[in-house]
PyMOL CGO cylinders between C-alpha atoms (Angstrom):
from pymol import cmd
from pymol.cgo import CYLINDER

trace = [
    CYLINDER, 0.00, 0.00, 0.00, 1.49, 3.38, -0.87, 0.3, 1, 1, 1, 1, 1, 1,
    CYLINDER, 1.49, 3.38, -0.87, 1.31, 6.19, 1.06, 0.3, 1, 1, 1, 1, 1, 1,
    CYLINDER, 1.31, 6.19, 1.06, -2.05, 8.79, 0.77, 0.3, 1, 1, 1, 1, 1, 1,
    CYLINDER, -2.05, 8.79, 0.77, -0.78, 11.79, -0.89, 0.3, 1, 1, 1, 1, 1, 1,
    CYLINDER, -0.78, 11.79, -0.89, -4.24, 13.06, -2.75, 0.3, 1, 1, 1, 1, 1, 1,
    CYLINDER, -4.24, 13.06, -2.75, -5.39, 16.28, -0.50, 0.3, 1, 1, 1, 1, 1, 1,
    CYLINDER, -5.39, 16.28, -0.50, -8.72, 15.67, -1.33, 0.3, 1, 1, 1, 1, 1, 1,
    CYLINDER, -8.72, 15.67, -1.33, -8.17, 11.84, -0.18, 0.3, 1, 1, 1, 1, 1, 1,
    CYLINDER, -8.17, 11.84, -0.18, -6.76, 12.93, 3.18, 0.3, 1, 1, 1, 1, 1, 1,
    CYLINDER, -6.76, 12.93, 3.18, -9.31, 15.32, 3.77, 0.3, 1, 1, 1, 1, 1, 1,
    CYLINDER, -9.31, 15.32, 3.77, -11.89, 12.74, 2.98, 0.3, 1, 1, 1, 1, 1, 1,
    CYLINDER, -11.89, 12.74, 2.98, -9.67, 10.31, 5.70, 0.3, 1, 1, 1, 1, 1, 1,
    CYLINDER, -9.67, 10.31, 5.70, -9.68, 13.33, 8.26, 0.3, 1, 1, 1, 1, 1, 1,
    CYLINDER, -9.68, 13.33, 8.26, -13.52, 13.63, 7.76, 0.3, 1, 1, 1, 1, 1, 1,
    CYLINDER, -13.52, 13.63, 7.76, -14.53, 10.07, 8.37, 0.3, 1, 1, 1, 1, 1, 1,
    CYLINDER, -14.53, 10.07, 8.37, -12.38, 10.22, 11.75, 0.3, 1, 1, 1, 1, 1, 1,
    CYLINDER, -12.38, 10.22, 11.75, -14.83, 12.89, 12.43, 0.3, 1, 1, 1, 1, 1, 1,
    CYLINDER, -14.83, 12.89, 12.43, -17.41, 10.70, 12.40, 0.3, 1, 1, 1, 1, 1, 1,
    CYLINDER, -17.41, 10.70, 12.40, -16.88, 7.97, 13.39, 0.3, 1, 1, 1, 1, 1, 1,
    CYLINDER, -16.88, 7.97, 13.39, -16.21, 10.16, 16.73, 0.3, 1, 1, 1, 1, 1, 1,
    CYLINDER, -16.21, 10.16, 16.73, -19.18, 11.84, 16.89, 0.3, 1, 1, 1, 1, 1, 1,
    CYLINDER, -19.18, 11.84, 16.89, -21.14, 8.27, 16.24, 0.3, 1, 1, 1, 1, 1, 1,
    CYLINDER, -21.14, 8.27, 16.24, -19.05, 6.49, 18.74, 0.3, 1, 1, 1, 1, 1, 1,
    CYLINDER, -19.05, 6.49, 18.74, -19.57, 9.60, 21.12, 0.3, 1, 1, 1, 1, 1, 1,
    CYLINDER, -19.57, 9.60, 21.12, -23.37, 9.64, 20.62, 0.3, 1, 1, 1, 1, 1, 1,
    CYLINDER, -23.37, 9.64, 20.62, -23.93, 6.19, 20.86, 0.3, 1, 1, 1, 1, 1, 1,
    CYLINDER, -23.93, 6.19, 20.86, -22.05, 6.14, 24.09, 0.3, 1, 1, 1, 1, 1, 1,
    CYLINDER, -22.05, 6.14, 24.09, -23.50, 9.09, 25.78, 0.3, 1, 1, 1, 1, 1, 1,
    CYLINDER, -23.50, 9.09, 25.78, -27.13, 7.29, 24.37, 0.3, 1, 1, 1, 1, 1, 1,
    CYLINDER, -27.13, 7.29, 24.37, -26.52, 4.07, 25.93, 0.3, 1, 1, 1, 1, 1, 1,
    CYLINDER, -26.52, 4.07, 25.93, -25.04, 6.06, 29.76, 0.3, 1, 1, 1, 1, 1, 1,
    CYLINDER, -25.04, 6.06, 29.76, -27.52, 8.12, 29.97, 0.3, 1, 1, 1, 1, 1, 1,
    CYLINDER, -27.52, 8.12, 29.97, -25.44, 10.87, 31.80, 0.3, 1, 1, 1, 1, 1, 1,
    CYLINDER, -25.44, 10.87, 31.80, -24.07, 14.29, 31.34, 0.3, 1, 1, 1, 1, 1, 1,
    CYLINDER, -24.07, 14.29, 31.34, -21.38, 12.91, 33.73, 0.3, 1, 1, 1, 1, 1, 1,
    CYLINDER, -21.38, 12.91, 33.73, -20.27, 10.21, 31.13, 0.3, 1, 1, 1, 1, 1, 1,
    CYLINDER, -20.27, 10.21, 31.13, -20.72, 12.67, 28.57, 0.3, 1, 1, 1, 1, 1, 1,
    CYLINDER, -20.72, 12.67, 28.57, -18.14, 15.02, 30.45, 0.3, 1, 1, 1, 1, 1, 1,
    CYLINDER, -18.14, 15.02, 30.45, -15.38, 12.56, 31.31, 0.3, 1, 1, 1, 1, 1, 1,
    CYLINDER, -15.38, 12.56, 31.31, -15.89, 10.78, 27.79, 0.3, 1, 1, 1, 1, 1, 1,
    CYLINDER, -15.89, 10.78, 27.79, -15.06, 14.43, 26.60, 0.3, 1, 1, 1, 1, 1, 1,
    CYLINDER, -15.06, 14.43, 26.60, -11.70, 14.80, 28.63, 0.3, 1, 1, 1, 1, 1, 1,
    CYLINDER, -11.70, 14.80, 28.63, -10.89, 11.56, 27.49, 0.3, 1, 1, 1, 1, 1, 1,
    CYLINDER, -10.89, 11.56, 27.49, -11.08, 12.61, 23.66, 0.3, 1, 1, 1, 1, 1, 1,
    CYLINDER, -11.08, 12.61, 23.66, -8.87, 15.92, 24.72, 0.3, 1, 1, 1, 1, 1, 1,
    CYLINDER, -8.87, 15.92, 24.72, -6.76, 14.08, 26.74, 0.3, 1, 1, 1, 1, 1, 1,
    CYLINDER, -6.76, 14.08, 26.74, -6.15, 11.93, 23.95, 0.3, 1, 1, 1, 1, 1, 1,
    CYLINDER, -6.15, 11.93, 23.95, -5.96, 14.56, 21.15, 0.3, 1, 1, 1, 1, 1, 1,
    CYLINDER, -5.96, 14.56, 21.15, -3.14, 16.41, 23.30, 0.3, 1, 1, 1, 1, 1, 1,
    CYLINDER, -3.14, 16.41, 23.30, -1.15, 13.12, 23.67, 0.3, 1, 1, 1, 1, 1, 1,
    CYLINDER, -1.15, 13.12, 23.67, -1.30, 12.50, 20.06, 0.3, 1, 1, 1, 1, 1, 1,
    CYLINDER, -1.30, 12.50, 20.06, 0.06, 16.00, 19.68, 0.3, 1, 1, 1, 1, 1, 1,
    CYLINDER, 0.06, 16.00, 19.68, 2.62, 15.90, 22.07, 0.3, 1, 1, 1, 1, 1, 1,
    CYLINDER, 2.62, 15.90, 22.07, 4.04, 12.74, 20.69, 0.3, 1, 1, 1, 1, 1, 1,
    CYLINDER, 4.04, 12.74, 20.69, 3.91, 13.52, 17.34, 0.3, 1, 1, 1, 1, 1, 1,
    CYLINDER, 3.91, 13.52, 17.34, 4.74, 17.07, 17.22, 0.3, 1, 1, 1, 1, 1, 1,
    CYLINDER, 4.74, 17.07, 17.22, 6.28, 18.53, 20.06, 0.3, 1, 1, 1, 1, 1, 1,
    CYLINDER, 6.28, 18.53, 20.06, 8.77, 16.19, 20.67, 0.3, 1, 1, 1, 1, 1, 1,
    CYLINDER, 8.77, 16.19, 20.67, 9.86, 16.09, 17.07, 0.3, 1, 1, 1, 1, 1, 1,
    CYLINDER, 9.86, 16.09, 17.07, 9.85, 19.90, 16.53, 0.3, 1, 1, 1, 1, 1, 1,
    CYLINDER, 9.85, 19.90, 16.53, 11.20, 20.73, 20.10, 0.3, 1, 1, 1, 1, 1, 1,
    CYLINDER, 11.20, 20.73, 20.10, 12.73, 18.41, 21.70, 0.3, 1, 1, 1, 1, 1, 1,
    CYLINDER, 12.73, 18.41, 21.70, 14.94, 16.12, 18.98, 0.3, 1, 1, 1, 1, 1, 1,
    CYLINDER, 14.94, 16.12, 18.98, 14.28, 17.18, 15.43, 0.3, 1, 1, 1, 1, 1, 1,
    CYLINDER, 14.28, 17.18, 15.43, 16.85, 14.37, 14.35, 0.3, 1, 1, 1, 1, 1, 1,
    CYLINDER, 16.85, 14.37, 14.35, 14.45, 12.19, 15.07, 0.3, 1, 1, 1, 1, 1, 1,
    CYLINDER, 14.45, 12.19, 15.07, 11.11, 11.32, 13.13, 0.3, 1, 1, 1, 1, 1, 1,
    CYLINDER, 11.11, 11.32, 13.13, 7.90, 9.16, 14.98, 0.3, 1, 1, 1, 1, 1, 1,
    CYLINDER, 7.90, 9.16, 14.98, 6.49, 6.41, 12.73, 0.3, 1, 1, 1, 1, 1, 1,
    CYLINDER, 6.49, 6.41, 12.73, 3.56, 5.92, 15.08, 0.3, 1, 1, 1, 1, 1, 1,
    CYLINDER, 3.56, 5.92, 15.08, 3.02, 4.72, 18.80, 0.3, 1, 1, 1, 1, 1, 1,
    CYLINDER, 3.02, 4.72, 18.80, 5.01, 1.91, 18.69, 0.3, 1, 1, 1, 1, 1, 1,
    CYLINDER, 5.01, 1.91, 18.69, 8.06, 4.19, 17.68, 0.3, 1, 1, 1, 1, 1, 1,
    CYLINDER, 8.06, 4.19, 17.68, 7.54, 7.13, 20.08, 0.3, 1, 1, 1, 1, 1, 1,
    CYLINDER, 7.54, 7.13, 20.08, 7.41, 3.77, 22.90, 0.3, 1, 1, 1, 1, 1, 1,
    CYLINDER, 7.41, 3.77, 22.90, 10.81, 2.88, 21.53, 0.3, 1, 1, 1, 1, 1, 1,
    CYLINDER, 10.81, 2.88, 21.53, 11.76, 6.38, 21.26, 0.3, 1, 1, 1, 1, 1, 1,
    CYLINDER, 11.76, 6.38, 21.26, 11.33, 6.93, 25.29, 0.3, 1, 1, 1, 1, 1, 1,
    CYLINDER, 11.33, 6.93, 25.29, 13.27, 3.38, 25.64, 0.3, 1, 1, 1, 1, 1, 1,
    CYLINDER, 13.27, 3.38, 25.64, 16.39, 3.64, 24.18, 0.3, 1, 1, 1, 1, 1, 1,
    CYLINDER, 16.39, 3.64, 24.18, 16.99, 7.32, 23.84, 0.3, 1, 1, 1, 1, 1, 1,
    CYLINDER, 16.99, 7.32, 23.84, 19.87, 9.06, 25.86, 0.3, 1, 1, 1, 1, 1, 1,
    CYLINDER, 19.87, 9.06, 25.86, 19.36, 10.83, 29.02, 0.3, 1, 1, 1, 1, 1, 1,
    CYLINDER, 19.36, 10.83, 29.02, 19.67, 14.62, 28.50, 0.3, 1, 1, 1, 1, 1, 1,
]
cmd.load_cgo(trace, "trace")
């Protein structure tokens, strides 16, 4: 499989992300029944967001641009085996 390069392709990638999160979301603040859930399933999707940013963008723009994430898996390895300092 090559990689997507099409910017109408990874728009139209970004926008099913979209909603399968909002379906996911609704269907689990439908079945809880709570504005609590619905609160803590919100931080969770921030939380997560932020994480995803921090491990994919601040560390390679600010802390070690040598060094380029391939996904989760690599950032993992990345905090494993890289030197102190």
């Amino acid at each position: 499989m090559t990689d997507l390069k099409n910017p109408k392709w990874i728009y139209g990638k970004g926008f099913l992300f979209l909603v399968i999160l909002i379906v996911a979301s609704g269907l689990i603040l439908y079945e809880a029944g709570s504005w609590k859930i619905g609160l803590l399933l919100a931080l969770a999707i921030w939380a997560a967001a932020r994480l995803y940013y921090f491990m994919f963008y601040v560390i390679e723009h600010y802390v070690d641009q040598d060094y380029k994430f391939a996904g989760i898996s690599s950032f993992l390895q990345y905090l494993v085996t890289r030197k102190n300092g």
